[in-house]
Structures are given as structure tokens and as C-alpha cells.
C-alpha positions in Angstrom: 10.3 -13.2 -29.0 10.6 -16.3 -26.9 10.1 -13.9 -23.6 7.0 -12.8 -25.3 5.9 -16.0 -26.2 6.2 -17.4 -22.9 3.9 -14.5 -21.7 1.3 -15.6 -23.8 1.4 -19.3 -22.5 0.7 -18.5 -18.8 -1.9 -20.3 -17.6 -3.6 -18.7 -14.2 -2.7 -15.4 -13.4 -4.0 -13.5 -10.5 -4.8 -9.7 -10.2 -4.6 -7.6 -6.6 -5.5 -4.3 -6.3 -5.2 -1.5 -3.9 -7.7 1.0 -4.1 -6.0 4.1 -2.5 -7.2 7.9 -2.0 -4.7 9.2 -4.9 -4.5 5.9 -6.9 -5.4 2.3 -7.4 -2.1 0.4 -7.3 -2.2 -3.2 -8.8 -0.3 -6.1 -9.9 -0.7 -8.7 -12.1 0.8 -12.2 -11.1 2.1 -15.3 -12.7 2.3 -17.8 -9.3 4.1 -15.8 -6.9 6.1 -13.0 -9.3 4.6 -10.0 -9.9 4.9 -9.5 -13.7 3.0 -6.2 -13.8 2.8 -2.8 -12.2 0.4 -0.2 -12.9 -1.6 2.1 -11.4 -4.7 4.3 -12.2 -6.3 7.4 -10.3 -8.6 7.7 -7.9 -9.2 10.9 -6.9 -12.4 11.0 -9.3 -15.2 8.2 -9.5 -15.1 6.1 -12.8 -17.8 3.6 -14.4 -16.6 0.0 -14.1 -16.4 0.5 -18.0 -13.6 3.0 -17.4 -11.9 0.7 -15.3 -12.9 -2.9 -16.7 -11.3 -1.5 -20.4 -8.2 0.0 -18.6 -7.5 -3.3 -17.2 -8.1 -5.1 -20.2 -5.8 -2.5 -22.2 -3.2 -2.5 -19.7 -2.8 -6.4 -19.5 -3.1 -6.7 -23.3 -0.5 -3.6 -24.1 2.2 -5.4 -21.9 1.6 -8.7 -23.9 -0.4 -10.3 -21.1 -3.8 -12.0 -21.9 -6.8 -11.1 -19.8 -8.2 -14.4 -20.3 -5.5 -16.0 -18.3 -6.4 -13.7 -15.1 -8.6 -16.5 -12.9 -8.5 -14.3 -9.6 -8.6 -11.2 -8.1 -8.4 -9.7 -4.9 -9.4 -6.6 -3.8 -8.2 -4.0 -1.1 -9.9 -0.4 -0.5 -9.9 2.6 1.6 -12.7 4.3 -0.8 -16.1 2.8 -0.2 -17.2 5.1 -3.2 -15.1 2.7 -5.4 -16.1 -0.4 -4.5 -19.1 -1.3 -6.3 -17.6 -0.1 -9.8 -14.5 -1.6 -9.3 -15.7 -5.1 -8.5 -18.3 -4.8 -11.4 -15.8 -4.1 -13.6 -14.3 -7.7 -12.8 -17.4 -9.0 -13.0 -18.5 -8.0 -16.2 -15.0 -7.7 -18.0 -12.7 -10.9 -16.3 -15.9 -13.0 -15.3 -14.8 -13.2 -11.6 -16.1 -12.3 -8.5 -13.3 -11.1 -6.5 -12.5 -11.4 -2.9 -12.5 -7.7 -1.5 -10.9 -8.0 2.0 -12.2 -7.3 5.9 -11.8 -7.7 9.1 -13.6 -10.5 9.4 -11.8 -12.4 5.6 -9.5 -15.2 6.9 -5.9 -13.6 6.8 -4.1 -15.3 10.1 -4.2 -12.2 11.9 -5.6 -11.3 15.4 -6.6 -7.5 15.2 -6.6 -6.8 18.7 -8.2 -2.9 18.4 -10.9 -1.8 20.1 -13.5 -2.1 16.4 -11.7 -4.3 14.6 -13.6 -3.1 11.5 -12.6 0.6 11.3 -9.0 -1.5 10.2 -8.1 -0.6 6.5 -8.1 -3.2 4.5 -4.9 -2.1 2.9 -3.1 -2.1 6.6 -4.1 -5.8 6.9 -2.8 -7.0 3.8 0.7 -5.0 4.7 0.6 -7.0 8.2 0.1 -10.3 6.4 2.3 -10.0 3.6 4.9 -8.6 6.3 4.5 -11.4 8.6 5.0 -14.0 5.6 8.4 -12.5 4.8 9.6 -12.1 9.1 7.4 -15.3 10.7 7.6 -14.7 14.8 8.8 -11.3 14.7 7.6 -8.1 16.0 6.8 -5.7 13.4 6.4 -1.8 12.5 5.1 -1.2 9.3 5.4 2.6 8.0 3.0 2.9 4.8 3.9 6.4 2.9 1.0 6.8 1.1 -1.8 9.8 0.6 -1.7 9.3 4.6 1.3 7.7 6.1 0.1 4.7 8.3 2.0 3.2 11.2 1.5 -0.4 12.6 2.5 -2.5 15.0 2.1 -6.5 14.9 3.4 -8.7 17.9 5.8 -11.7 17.1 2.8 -13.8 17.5 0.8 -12.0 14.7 -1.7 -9.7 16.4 -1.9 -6.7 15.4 -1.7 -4.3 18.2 -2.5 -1.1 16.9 -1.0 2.2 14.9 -0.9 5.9 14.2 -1.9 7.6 11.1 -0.7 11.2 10.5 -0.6 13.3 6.9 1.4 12.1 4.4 3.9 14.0 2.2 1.8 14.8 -0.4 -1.0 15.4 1.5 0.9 17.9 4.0 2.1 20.0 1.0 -1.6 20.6 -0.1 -2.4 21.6 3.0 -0.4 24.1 3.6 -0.5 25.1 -0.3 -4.4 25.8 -0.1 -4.5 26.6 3.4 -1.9 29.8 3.3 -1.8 32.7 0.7 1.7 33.2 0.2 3.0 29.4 0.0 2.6 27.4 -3.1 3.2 23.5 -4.2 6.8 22.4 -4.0 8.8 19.2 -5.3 8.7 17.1 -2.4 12.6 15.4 -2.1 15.2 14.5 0.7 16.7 18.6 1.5 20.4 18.6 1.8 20.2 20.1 5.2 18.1 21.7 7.9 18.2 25.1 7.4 16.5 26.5 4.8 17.3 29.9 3.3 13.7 30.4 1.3 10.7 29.5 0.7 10.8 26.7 -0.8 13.8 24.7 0.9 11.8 25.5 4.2 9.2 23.6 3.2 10.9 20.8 1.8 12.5 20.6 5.3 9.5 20.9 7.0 7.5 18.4 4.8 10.3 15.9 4.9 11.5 16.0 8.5 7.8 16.1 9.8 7.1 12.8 8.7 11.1 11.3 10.1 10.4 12.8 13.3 7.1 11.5 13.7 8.6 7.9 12.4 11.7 8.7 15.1 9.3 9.1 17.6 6.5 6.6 17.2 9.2 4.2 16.8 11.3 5.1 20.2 8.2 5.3 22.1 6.8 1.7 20.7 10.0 0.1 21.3 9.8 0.7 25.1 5.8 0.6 25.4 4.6 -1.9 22.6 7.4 -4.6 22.2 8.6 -4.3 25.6 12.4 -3.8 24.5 12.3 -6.5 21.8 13.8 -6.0 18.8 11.7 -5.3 15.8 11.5 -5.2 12.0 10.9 -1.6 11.0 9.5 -1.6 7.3 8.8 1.3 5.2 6.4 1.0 2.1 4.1 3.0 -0.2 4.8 5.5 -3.2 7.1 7.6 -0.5 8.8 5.3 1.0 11.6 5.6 -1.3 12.5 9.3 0.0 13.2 8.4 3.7 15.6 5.0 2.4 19.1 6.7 3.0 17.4 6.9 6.5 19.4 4.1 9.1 15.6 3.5 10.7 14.5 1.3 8.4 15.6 -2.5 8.3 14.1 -2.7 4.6 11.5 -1.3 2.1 8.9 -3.5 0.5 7.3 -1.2 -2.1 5.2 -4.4 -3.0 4.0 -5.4 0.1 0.2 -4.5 -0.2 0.4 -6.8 -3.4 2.0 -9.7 -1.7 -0.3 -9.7 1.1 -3.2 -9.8 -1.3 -2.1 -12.3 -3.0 -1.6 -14.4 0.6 -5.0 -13.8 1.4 -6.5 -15.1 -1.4 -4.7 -18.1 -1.2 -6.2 -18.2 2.3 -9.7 -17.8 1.1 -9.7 -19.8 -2.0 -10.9 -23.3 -1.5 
């Protein structure tokens, strides 16, 4: 009870959301702990109604109070969303959020040749990453609906990336795109030699993406950071699956969150 009382005492909470192609991840935040997870889908347009009343629901069924939200800050990679999502804080939290770009004050140099085709989502990752390794050089692997790769220099520029299919999105490919293949769990295989179907391509679908992580990586480490060491992270929704994996130094399933929550502290005076 006391627990729950204390939840309902918070003064300023802040909510970050990252509108993705299969879902919007956010978090809800009391300082600097994130006291909330949820998510919602994407993949169909909603009415900031929809949205503003899931956000009030889901703050109030996990014995939060909505009125205690006094920011929000905004990440997308759907344009479609945008306008109903940041209606839906404005009509249902009273708050005009701060939806990030290219151009919002985040500390980082993107040194690509149009800085604005830059996801938002890859920017917060970059800043939330260099916040937890300061003067490091840094490869970021995001396993989302697309599986993003970025590089930042140990002086906070963001150099540049890859982005290839993700797991989820490679299985529907080859699902709708062939006759005789269907939609399979999508999990670590035992080994590399399947013996149907189905462990094929599980093989396939997994060891696509670590070889393409293998390889970016080798070839970044000789051309990008000049030998240096750097901090390879892993993050998104997949991320988990590749973690037994010795290529990654960590994985920060919350770092799209943190680095929202960095920019906004950036931009708020």
C-alpha cells in the first residue's frame, strides 16, 4: 500500500515516446527511472482520441496519475502519426510536446550528407548512448521493424550507418513473397543446418542479420574508427535474441527512452 501510495505522490513525471513502424514504444518517468513500459500498435492510423484515452488508461491502470505527466517528448519514423499523436497530448495532458529533429538541440554533430533524412529515433539512441559511454566511439545496432546500424565518433558526431530488414520484417517477406513458405517463430536455432522447412528459415532469418552485424562491424572497425576500440550496443524489441552473441559489449533495451528524456532536458528552458 505504501508503494502505491508513493505512486500517487509523484510530483512531475515525464512521458517519451517512440513512434515505430510496428509499435509506439513509451515510458513513463519519475526523474530519471523509468516507472512504466507499454507499447501500442502502429501499423494502422488511430484518432488522437484512441491514443489520448489509451494513455490516460494506461497511466491510471498502473496507479499513475495523468495529471502528474508535465512533459513529453516525442520520437517518430511515421509522419502519418504525427499530428494525432501530438494532438492527443495536447488535448488529453495539456502539453505541447517536443517531437525531435535534426535541427532540436541534442549535442550531436550529424555529419551525413542531409542531415534531415536522420530518424529521429537513431538520434535519441546516439544521445542516450553517448550519456552512458562519454568520449567513446560507438556502434549502435537497433533491432526493430528494420534493424538500424550507427556509428558515432568519440567526439560525438555521428558518422553515418546501414539499415537492412529486420527479423520480423524478413520473415514477411519471404512468407508473402514465396508460395510454399509460411510465418515461422523467429528464435536463436541450435545449429546451422537445418533439416526442414522451418529450421531453415529460422537459420536463415537469424544468421542474416549476425552476419550482416559481423560484417558491418569488421569493416567499420578498420575504415570508421581507424582501429579504435568501440562500444558495440544492441537495442530494440530483437535485440534480446542475438545476446548470447560475444559481439555485443551490452544491450540497452531502454535506450530510445533515455535519450528522449536527455533531449528534453536539453530543450527545456
Amino acid at each position: 500500500m505504501r508503494a502505491l501510495y508513493l505512486n500517487y505522490l509523484a510530483p512531475i513525471m515525464m512521458l517519451c515516446l517512440d513512434i515505430g513502424n510496428t509499435h509506439i514504444y513509451g515510458g513513463l518517468l519519475d526523474q530519471k527511472e523509468i516507472c512504466l513500459r507499454f507499447r501500442f500498435p502502429s501499423a494502422q492510423s488511430c484518432t488522437s482520441d484512441t491514443f489520448g484515452i489509451f494513455l490516460r488508461n494506461v497511466i491510471r491502470e498502473n496507479h499513475f496519475v495523468a495529471a502528474n505527466v508535465k512533459s513529453i517528448c516525442i520520437s517518430s519514423v511515421v509522419p502519418a502519426l504525427d499530428y494525432s499523436i501530438v494532438a492527443a497530448c495536447k488535448k488529453y495532458f495539456s502539453i505541447t510536446p517536443i517531437s525531435i529533429k535534426p535541427t532540436t538541440k541534442t549535442g550531436l554533430t550529424i555529419a551525413t550528407d542531409n542531415p534531415n533524412e536522420l530518424g529521429a529515433d537513431r538520434i535519441a539512441n546516439a544521445v542516450g548512448a553517448i550519456a552512458q559511454f562519454p568520449g567513446k566511439n560507438l556502434a549502435i545496432f537497433d533491432f526493430g521493424t528494420a534493424t538500424t546500424a550507427c556509428a558515432i565518433s568519440k567526439d560525438s558526431v555521428y558518422i553515418g550507418g546501414a539499415i537492412f530488414p529486420g527479423f520480423k520484417l524478413s520473415m514477411g517477406a519471404l512468407s508473402s513473397k514465396t508460395a510454399l513458405l509460411s510465418d515461422v517463430d523467429i528464435l536463436k536455432p541450435e545449429n546451422t543446418l537445418g533439416k526442414n522447412t522451418q529450421s531453415q528459415l529460422q537459420i536463415g532469418i537469424y544468421y542474416s542479420q549476425l552476419g550482416a552485424v559481423n560484417e558491418i562491424l569488421r569493416q567499420w572497425q578498420n575504415t570508421v574508427f581507424k582501429d579504435e576500440p568501440a562500444i558495440v550496443i544492441a537495442t530494440g524489441g530483437y535485440a534480446q535474441l542475438l545476446m548470447q552473441e560475444t559481439i555485443f559489449d551490452v544491450n540497452l533495451p531502454d535506450l530510445v527512452l533515455d535519450g528522449l528524456r536527455l533531449i528534453w532536458e536539453m530543450n527545456h528552458n
